[in-house]
C-alpha positions as CSV (number, residue, x, y, z in Angstrom):
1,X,-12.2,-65.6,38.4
2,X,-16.4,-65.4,38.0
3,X,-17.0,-64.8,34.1
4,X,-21.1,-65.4,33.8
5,X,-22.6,-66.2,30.0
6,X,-23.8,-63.3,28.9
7,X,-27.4,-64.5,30.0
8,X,-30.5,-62.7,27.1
9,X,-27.6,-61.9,24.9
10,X,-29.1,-63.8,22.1
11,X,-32.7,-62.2,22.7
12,X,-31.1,-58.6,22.7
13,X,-29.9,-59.3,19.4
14,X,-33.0,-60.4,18.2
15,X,-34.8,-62.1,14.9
16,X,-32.5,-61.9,11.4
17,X,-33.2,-59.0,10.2
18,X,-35.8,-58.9,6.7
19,X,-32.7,-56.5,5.1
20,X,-30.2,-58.6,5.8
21,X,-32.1,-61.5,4.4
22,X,-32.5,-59.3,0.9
23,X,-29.3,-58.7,0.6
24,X,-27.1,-62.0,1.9
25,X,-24.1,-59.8,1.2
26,X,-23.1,-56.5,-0.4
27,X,-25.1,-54.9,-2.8
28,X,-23.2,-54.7,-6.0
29,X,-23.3,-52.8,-9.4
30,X,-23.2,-49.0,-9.9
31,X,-26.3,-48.3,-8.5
32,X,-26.6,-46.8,-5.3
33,X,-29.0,-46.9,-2.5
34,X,-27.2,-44.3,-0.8
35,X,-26.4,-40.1,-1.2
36,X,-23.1,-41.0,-2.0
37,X,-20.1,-43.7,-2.9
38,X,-18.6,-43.2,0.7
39,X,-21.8,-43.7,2.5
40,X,-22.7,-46.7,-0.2
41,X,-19.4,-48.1,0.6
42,X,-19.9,-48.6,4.5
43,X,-23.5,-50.0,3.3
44,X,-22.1,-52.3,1.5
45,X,-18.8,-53.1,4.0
46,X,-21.4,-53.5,6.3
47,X,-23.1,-56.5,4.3
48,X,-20.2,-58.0,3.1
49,X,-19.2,-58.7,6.8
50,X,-22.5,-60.5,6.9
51,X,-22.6,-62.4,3.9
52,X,-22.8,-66.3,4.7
53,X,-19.7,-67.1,2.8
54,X,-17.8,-64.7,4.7
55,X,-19.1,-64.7,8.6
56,X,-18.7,-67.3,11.1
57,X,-22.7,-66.7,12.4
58,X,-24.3,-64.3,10.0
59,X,-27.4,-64.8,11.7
60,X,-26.2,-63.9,15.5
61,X,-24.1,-60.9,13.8
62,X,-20.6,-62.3,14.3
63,X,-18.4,-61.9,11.7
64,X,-15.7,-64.0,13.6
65,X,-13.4,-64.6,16.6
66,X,-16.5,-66.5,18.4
67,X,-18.0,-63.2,19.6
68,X,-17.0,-60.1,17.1
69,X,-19.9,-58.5,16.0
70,X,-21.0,-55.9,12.8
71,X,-23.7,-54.9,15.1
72,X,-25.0,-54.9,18.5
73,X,-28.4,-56.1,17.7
74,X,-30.6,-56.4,14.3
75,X,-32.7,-53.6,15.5
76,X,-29.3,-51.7,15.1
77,X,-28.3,-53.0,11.7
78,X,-31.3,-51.8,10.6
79,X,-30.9,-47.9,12.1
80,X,-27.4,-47.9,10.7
81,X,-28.6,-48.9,7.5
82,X,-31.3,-46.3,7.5
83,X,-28.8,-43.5,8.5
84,X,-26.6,-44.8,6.0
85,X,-29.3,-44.1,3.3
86,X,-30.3,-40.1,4.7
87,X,-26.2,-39.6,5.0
88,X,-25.5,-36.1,3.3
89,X,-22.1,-35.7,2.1
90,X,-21.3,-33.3,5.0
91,X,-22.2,-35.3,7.5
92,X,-20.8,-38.1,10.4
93,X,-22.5,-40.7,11.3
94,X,-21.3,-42.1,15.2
95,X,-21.6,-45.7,16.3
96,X,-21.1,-46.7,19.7
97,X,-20.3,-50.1,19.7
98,X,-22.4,-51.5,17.2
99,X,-25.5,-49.0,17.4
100,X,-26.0,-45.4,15.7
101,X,-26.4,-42.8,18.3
102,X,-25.9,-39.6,16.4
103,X,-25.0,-37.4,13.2
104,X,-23.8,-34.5,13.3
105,X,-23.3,-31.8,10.3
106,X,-19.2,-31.7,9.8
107,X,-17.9,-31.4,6.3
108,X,-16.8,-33.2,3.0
109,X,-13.2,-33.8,3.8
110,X,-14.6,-35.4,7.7
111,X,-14.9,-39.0,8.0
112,X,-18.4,-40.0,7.1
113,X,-18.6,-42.5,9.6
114,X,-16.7,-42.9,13.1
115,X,-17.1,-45.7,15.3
116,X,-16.3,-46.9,18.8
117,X,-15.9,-50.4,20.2
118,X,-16.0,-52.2,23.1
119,X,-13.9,-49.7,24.6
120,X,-13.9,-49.3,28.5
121,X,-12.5,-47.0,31.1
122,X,-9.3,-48.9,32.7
123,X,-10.4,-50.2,36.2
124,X,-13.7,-51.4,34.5
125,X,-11.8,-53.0,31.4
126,X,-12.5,-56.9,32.3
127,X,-14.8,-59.6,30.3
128,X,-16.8,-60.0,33.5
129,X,-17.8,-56.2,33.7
130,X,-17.9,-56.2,29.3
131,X,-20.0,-59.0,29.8
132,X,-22.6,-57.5,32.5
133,X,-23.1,-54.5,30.2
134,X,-23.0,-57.3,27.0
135,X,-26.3,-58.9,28.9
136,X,-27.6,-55.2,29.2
137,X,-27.6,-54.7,25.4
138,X,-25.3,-51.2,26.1
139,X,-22.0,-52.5,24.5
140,X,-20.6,-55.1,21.9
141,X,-17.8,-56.6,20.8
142,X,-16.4,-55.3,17.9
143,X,-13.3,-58.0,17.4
144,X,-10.5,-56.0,15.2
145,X,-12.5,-55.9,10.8
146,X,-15.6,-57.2,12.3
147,X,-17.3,-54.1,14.2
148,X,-15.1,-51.9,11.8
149,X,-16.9,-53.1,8.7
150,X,-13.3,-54.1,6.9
151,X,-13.4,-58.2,7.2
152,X,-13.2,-59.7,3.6
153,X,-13.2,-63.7,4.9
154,X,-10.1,-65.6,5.5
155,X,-8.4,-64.2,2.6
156,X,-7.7,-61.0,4.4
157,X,-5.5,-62.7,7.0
158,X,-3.6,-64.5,4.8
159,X,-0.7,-62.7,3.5
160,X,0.5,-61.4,7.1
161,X,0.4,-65.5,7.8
162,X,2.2,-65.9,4.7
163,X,4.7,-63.1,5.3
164,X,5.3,-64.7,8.9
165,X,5.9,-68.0,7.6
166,X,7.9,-67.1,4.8
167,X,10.1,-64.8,7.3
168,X,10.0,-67.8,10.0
169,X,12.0,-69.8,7.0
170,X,14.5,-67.3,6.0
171,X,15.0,-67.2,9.6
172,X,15.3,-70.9,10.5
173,X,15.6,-72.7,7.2
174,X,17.7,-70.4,4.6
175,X,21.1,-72.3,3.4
176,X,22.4,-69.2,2.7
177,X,21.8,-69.4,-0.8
178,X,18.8,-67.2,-2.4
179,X,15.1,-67.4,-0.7
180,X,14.2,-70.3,1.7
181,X,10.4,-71.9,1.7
182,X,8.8,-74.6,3.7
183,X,9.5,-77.1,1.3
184,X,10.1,-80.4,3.5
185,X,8.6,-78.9,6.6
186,X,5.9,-79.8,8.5
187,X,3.7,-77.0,10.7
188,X,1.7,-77.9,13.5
189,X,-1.4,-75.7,14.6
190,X,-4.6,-75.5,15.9
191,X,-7.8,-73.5,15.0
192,X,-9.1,-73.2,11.4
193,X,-11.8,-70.4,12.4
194,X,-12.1,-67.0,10.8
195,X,-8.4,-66.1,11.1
196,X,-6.9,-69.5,11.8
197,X,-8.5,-70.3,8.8
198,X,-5.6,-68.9,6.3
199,X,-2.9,-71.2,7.9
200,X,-2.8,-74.1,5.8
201,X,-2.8,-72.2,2.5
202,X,-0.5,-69.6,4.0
203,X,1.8,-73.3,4.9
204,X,1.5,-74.4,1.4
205,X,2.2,-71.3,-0.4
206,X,5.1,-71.4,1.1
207,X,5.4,-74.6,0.0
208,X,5.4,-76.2,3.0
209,X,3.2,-79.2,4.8
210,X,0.2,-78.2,7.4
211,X,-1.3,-80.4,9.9
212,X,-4.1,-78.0,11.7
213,X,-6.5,-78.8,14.5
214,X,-10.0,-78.4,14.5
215,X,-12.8,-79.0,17.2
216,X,-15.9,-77.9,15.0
217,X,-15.8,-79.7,11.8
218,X,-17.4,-77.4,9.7
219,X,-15.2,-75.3,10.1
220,X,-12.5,-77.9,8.4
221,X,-15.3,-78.1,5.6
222,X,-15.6,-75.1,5.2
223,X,-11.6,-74.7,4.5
224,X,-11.6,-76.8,1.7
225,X,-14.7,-76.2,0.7
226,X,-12.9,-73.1,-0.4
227,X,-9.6,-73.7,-1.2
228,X,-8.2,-72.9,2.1
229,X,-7.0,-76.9,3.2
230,X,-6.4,-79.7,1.2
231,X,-8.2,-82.5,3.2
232,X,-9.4,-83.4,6.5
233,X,-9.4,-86.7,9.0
234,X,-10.3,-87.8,12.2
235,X,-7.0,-90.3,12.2
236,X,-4.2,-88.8,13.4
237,X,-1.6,-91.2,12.5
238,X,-3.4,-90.9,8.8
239,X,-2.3,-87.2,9.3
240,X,1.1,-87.5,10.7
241,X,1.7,-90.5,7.8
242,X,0.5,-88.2,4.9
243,X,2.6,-85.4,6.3
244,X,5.7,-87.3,6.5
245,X,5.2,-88.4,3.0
246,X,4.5,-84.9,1.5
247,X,7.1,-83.5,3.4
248,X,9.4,-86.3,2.3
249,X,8.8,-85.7,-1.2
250,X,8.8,-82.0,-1.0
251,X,5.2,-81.5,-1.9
252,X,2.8,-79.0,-0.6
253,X,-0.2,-80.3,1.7
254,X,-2.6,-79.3,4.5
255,X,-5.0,-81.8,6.1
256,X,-7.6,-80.7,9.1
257,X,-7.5,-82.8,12.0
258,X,-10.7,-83.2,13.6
259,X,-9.9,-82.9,17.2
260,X,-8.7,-80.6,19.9
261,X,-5.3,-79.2,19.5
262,X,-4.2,-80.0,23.3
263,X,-5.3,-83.2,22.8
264,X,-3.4,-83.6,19.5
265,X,-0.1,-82.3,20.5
266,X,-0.1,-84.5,23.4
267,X,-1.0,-87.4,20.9
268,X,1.9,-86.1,18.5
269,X,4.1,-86.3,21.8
270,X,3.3,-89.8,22.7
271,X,4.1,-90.7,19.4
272,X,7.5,-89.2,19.5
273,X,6.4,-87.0,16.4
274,X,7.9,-83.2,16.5
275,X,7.1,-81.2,14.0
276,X,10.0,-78.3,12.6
277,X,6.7,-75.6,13.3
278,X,4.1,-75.9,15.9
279,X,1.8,-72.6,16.7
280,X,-1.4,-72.1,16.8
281,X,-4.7,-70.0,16.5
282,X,-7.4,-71.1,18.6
283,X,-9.6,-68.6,19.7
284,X,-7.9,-68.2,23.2
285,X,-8.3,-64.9,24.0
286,X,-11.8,-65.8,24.9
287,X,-12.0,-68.2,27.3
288,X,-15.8,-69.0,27.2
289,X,-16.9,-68.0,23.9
290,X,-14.3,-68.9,21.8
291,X,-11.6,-71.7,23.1
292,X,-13.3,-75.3,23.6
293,X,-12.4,-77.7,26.7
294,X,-10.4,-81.0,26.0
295,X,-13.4,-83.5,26.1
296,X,-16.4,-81.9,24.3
297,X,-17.9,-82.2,20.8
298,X,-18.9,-79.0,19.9
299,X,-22.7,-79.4,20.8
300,X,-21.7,-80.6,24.0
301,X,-19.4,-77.6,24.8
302,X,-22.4,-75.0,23.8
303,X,-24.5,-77.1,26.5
304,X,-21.9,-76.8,29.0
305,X,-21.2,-73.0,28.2
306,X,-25.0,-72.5,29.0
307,X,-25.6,-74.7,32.2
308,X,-22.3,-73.9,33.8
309,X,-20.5,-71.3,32.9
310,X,-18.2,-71.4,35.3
311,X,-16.9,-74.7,35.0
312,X,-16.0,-74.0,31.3
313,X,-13.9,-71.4,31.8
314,X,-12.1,-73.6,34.1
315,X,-11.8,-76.6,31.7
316,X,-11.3,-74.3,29.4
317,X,-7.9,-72.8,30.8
318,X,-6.7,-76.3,32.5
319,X,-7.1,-77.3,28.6
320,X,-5.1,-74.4,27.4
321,X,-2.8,-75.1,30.3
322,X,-1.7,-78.4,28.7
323,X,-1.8,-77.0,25.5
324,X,1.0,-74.5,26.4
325,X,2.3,-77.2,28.2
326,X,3.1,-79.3,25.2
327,X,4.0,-76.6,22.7
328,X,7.0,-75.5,25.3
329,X,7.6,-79.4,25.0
330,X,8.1,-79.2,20.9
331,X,9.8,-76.7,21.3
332,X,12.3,-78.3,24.1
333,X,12.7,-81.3,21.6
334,X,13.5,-79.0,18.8
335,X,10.4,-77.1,17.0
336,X,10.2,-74.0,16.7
337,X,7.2,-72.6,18.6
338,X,5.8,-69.3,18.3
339,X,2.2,-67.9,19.1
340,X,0.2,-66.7,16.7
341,X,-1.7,-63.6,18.7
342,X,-4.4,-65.3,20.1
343,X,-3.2,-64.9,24.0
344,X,-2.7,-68.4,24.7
345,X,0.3,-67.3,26.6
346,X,-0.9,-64.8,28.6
347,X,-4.2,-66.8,29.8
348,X,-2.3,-69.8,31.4
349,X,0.8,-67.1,32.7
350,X,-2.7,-65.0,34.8
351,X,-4.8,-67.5,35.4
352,X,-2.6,-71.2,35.8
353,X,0.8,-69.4,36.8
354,X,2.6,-71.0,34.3
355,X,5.7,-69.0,34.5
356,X,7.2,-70.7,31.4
357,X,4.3,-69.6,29.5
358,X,6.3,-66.7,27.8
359,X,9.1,-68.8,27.1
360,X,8.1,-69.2,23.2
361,X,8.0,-65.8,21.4
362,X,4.7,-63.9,19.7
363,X,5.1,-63.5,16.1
364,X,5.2,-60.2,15.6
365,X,8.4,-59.4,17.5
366,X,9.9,-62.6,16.4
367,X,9.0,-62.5,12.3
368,X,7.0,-58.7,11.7
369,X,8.6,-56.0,13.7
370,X,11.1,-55.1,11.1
371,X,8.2,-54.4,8.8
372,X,6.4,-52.4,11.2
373,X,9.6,-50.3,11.6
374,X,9.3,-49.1,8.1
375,X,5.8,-48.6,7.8
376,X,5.2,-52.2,6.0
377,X,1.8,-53.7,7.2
378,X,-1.6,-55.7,5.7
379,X,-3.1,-52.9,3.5
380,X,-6.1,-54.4,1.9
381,X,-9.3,-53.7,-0.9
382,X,-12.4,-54.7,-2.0
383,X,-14.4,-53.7,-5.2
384,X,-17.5,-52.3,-4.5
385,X,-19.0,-53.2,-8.2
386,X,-18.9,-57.0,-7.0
387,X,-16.6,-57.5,-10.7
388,X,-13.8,-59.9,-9.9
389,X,-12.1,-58.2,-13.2
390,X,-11.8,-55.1,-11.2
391,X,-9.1,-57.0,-8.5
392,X,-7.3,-58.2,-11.1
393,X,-7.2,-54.8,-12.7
394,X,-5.9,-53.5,-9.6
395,X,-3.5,-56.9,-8.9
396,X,-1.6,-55.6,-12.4
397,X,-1.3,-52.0,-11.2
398,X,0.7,-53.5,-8.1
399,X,2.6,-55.3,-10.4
400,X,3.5,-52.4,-12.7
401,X,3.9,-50.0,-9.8
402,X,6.7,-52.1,-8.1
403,X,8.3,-54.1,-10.6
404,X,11.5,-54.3,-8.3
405,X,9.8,-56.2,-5.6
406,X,9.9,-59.4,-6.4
407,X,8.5,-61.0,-3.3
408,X,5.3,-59.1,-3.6
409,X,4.9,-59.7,-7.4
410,X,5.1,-63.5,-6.3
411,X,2.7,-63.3,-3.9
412,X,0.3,-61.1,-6.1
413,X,0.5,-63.9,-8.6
414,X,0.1,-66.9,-5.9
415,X,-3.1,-64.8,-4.5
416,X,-4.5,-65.0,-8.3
417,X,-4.4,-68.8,-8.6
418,X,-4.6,-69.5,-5.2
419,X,-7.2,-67.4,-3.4
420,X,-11.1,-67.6,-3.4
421,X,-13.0,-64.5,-3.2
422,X,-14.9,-64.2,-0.5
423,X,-18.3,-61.7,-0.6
424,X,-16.7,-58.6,-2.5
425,X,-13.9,-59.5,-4.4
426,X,-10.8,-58.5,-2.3
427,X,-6.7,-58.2,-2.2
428,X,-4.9,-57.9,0.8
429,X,-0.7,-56.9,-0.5
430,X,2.3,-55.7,2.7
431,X,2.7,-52.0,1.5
432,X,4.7,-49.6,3.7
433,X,5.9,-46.0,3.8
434,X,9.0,-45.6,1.1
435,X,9.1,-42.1,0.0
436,X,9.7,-41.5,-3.2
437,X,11.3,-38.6,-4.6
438,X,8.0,-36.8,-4.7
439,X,6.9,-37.7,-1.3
440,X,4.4,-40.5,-2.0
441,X,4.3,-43.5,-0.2
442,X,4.3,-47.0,-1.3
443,X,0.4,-46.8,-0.4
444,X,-0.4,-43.0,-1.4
445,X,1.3,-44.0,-5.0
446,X,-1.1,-47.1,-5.0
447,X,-3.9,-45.5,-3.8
448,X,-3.3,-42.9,-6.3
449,X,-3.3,-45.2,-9.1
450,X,-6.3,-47.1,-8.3
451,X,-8.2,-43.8,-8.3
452,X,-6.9,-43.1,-11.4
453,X,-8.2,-46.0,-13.0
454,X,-11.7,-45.5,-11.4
455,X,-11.8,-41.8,-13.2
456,X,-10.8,-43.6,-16.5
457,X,-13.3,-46.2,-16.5
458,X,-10.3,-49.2,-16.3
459,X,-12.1,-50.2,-12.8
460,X,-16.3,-50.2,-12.9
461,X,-16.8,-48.9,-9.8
462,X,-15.3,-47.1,-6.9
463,X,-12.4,-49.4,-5.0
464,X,-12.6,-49.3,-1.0
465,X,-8.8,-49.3,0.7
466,X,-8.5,-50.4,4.6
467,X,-6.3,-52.9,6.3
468,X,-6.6,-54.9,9.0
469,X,-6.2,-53.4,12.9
470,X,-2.7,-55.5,12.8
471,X,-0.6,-52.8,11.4
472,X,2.5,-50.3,12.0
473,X,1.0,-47.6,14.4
474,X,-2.5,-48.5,15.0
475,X,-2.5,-51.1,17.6
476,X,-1.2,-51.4,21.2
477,X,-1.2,-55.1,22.4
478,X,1.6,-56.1,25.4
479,X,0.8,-59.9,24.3
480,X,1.3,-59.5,20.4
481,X,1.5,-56.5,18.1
482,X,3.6,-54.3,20.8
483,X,5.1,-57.4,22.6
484,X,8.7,-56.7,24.1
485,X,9.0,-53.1,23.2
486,X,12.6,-52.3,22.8
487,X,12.0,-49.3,25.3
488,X,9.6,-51.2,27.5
489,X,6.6,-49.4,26.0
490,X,4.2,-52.4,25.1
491,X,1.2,-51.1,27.0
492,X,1.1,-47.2,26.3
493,X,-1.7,-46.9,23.9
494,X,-1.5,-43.3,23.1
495,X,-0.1,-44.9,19.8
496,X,-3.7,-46.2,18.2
497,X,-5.4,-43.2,19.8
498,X,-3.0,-40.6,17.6
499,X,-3.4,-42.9,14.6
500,X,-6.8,-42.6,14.7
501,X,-7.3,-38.8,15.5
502,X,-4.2,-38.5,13.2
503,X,-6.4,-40.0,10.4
504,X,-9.6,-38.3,10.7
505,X,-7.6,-35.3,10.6
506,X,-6.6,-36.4,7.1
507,X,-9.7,-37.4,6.0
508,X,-10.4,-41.1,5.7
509,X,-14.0,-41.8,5.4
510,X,-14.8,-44.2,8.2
511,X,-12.5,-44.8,11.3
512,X,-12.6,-46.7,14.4
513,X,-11.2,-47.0,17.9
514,X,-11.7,-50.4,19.6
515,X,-10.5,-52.5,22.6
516,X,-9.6,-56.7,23.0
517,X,-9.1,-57.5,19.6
518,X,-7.6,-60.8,19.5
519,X,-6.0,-61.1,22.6
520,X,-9.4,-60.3,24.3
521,X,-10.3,-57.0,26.2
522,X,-8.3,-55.5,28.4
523,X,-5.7,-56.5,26.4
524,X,-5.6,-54.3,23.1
525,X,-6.4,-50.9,21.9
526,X,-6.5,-50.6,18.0
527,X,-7.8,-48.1,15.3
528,X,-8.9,-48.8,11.6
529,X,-9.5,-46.5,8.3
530,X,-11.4,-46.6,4.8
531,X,-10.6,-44.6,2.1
532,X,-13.3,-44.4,-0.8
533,X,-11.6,-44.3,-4.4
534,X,-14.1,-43.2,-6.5
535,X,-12.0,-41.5,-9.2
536,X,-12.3,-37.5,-8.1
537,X,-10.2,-35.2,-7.1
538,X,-11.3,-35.0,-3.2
539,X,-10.8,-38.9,-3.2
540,X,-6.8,-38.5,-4.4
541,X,-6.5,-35.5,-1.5
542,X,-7.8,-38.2,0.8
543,X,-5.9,-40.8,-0.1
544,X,-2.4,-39.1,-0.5
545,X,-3.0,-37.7,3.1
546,X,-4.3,-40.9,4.6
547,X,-2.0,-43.2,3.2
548,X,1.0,-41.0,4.4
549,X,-0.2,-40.4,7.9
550,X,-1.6,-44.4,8.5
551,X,1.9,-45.7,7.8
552,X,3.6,-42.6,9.1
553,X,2.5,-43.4,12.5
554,X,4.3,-46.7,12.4
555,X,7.6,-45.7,11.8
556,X,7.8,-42.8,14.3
557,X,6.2,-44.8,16.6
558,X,9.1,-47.4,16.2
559,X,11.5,-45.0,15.6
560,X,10.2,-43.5,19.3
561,X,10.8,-46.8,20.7
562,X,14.6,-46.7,19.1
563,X,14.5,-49.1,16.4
564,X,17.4,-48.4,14.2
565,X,15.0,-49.5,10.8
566,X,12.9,-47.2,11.8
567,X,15.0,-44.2,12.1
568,X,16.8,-45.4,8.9
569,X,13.0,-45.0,7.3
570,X,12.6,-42.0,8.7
571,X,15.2,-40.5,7.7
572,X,15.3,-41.7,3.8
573,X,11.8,-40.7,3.5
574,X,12.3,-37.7,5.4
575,X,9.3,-38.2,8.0
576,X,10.2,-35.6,10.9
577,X,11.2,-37.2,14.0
578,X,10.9,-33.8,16.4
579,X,12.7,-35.1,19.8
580,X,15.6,-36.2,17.9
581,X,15.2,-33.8,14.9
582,X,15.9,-30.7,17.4
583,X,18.8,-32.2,19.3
């Protein structure tokens, strides 16, 4: 396999741009800058991806995932924000891959932005011919919330980890009486980067202990810096000793490990130390960008990148190989082991042969699927006035909305106490399809709501509704999100396509088609949506249509598939089904 560094990459991308540095994050307030609050609110979605408390590298553009980029270059933050500015309300703005290269007159209800990412043509859809084009300055990558301007820092990934591990221990820990936890049970992980980040809160909100990995140690720092992880060491029997004794007493705790995660599962094995969890999050899906060899510090692993490319891609998945290696080895003396979508499995299965490597399950088919089936997935918000009094506004409406569900009325409260902001203040809450009586879904009535309160002057400012690329119908990913298809379908990505034409069609304002993801390109195809709720009239239309059709997707794909949950959702909320309606 020949993967070259993406040689002049950095001088394509060029200086920090002199907006950027003005606005180190969204704009807030109720002034705009912009024609309108939907072209304001990409502006400022834009920012907020960029804001140093919420990307990895605000000053290279990536937002996270080692490579995933707002924009291809500053010279193209700067056009987009322009464009943004001379937006009419009738108009769509296209970005291809991180740069603006049109606008075209449409109409209101059209999507005031559409963008495209990192998307290539099938024989041509490898990192070595992404990267050529990379060097070129023609193409970016666009990660999953990064290049679609909908990242809002860790806290947007951590209620699907949440809802994983708090699925995981119903699963595996329940005594059959009422609601199981982590309480007494020690998880094992590695990577505490933009996503991997939310693991050790997402651990101890479910009361559980978390012993995570970490290579780059500011990356630990900046975890509990923020709330995210309790503590960090470079000892690992300090770790494993602390653990024991949290777990023992049935207390919540996290603690960063400052050291590879092959190396420390291998140490952990030695030791004769199995955790009841092991998983992980490295950045894997990108074997020379993101992952980092057994055997470097992190300056020494950027050196090695740059002088021999090569040979850190094959450190790289040798490393990952013994990685694999020992979580199959946990989970042979009794953890449970499941990945945690960052390919890990799939780059030692191509590239080591490892044909145990799928032997441990994704997460998604093991823990989510049966949300997906109904619709359920990680529908998320900001507020654009920058208020953190709008969020919890918006966290009671929830609340009064769905005072049966008493799972999500937990975690709204846990997210309160719990949960820095990051850049805009945000909420990320697992709402689905659910018909009622009148035909709105769990979102739409949400949605709804929310706009309501905008209109009434209850929220300052206009509210911004997205979700991450992880949801019901909008992704197609053989190695996570669509892994082990009941019908064998885990590749066909007609699904994200129709989700996203689907979408447009109903009007959200911004929506985007990408590739890779996660699990690295080639390997993913997977759309995103805003909807602006700014309190009018048009903005309810949008969101009753979007937030019907987004989840929509996800059960009759499912159902499609032949997932009896999904059926069963289709038919109480009287979504058509047409091959099996006419039969």
């Amino acid at each position: 396999m020949s993967r070259q560094t993406p040689a002049g990459t950095e001088d394509r991308i060029g200086p920090p741009s002199e907006e950027w540095r003005r606005y180190q994050g969204a704009p807030t307030g109720t002034d705009i800058e912009c024609k309108g609050w939907r072209q304001e609110a990409a502006l400022r979605m834009l920012n907020n991806n960029l804001d140093p408390e919420v990307a990895e590298k605000p000053e290279r553009l990536v937002v996270y995932g080692g490579t995933g980029r707002a924009a291809r270059s500053w010279d193209a933050y700067d056009a987009i924000l322009a464009e943004l500015r001379e937006l009419e309300d009738d108009e769509t703005l296209l970005v291809q891959s991180g740069k603006p290269v049109g606008r075209f007159r449409t109409h209101e209800v059209a999507p005031r932005v559409l963008i495209a990412n990192s998307n290539l043509v099938g024989k041509w859809d490898d990192w070595e011919h992404f990267h050529e084009l990379e060097a070129e300055g023609k193409i970016m990558y666009g990660q999953m919330t990064a290049g679609s301007w909908a990242y809002i820092g860790t806290q947007g990934i951590i209620q699907g980890t949440y809802e994983t591990l708090a699925e995981l221990a119903r699963r595996h820990f329940s005594d059959g009486e009422g609601e199981a936890d982590l309480r007494g049970r020690i998880v094992v992980t590695g990577g505490l980067g933009g996503m991997g980040g939310a693991q050790p809160l997402a651990v101890t909100m479910n009361r559980g202990v978390c012993i995570a990995a970490e290579v780059d140690e500011s990356r630990i720092d900046r975890r509990i810096e923020t709330g995210y992880c309790v503590e960090k060491t470079a000892d690992l029997d300090e770790a494993i000793r602390k653990a024991e004794e949290a777990a023992e007493a049935g207390e919540p705790y996290s603690v960063g490990v400052r050291a590879n995660a092959a190396d420390v599962l291998e140490a952990m094995l030695e030791r004769d130390f199995v955790p009841d969890v092991v998983t992980d999050q490295t950045s894997a899906h990108d074997e020379l960008e993101g992952y980092v060899p057994s055997g470097y510090a992190i300056e020494e692993a950027d050196r090695l990148r740059e002088e021999d490319p090569e040979r850190y891609v094959e450190e790289s998945l040798d490393t990952m190989e013994r990685h694999v290696a020992a979580i199959l080895e946990m989970r042979d003396r009794g953890a449970i082991a499941v990945e945690y979508g960052n390919n890990i499995r799939g780059q030692v299965k191509e590239h080591r042969g490892m044909d145990r490597a799928f032997d441990f399950p994704g997460f998604v088919p093991a823990y989510i699927r049966p949300l997906f089936c109904r619709g359920k997935g990680p529908f998320r918000w900001a507020a654009l006035s920058g208020d953190p009094e709008d969020i919890y506004r918006t966290d009671e409406a929830v609340k009064e909305l769905f005072p049966e569900k008493d799972h999500l009325r937990r975690w709204i409260d846990l997210a309160r106490e719990e949960i820095s902001f990051q850049g805009l203040p945000a909420r990320v809450c697992w709402l689905g399809y659910a018909a009622d009586e009148e035909g709105l879904t769990e979102r739409a009535k949400f949605a709804l709501r929310i706009n309501d309160l905008v209109r009434a002057g209850e929220i300052s400012a206009p509210i911004v509704v997205t979700r991450d690329h992880l949801d019901a119908g909008s992704v197609a990913s053989p190695h996570r999100e669509t892994e082990a298809m009941r019908d064998g379908t885990d590749a066909v990505a007609d699904w994200p396509i129709l989700n996203a034409l689907l979408n447009c069609a109903a009007g959200a304002d911004i929506v985007s088609v990408h590739d890779g993801g996660g699990v690295g390109i080639g390997n993913a195809l997977h759309a995103n949506n805003h909807v602006v709720l700014d309190g009018t009239n048009l903005a309810a239309e949008k969101a009753r249509r979007v937030f019907t059709t987004d989840p929509g997707t996800g059960v009759i794909r499912h159902a499609d598939a032949g997932y009896e949950e999904a059926l069963e959702e289709a038919s109480a909320s009287n979504v058509p089904i047409p091959a099996r309606d006419r039969r």
